[in-house]
N, C-alpha and C positions, 0 to 999 in steps of 0.2 A: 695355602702354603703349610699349614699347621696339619693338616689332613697328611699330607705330602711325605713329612717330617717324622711324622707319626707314624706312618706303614713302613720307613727304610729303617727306623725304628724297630720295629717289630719283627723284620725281615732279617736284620742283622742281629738281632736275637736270637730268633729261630736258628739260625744258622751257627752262631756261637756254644747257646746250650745242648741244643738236642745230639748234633753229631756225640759232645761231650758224653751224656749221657747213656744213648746208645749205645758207646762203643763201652763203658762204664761194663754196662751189662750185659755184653759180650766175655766178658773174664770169666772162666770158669772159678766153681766156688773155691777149688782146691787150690787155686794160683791167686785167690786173691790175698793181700796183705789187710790184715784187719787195722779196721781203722782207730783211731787211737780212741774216741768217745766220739756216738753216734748222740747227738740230742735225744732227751726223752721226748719230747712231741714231736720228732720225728721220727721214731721208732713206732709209736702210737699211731701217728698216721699213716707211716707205711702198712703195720698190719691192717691198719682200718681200709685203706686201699686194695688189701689182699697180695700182698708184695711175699708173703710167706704161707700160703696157698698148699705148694708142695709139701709143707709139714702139718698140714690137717689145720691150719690156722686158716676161718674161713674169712673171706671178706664183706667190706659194706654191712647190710642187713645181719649174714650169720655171725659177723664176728661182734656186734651189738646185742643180739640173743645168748651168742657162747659169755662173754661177760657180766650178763649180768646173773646167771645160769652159772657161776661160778667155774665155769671150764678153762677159764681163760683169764690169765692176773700179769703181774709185773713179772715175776720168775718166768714162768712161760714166754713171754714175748722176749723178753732179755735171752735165755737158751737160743731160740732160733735167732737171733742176731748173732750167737756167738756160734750157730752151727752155718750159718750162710756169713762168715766172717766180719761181718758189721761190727763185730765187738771183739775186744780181746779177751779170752777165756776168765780173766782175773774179775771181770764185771758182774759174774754170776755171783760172788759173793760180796760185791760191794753194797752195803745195805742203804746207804745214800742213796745211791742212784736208782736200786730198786725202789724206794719210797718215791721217789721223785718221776718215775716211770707210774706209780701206783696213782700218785696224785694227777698225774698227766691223762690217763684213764677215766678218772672219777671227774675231771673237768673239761673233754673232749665230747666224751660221751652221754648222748640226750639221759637223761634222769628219767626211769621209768617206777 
């Protein structure tokens, strides 16, 4: 029964988020309305997923390399959030958040 409960579970998830998100990422960049504040570890983990790919931010592996190889910091991944509208342009200079995006970096990513 708990098996049972647990798969219409799961089903009715799938079915709640994904279309959500899908159609999320059907918007074109230009029509999207930016979001008011994206969490810093989810900004982190999107680039680390390679979610911003199309702006030379690589993912997985290279965007572990590009960081630590100093290519790639808090300012950078904040830009392309606010050029694929995840952010609203006012975030590039908020220094909180950049700090808070920096430290998100420095505690996501393996220590080499």
């Amino acid at each position: 029964m708990q098996r049972i409960l647990l798969v219409d579970f799961s089903a009715l998830f799938c079915l709640i988020v994904f279309p959500q998100a899908i159609a999320a990422q059907d918007i074109p960049i230009a029509q999207r309305e930016p979001t008011p504040k994206l969490a810093p570890a989810t900004l982190v983990t999107m680039a680390h997923r390679g979610y911003f790919n199309h702006q030379n931010i690589p993912g997985y592996l290279g965007f572990v390399q590009d960081y630590i190889f100093g290519r790639i910091g808090s300012e950078r991944l904040v830009q392309a959030a606010v050029n694929d509208r995840f952010l609203p342009a006012e975030m590039i200079d908020d220094q909180r958040y950049l700090n808070v995006v920096r430290n998100q970096l420095e505690s996501q990513l393996p220590a080499y």
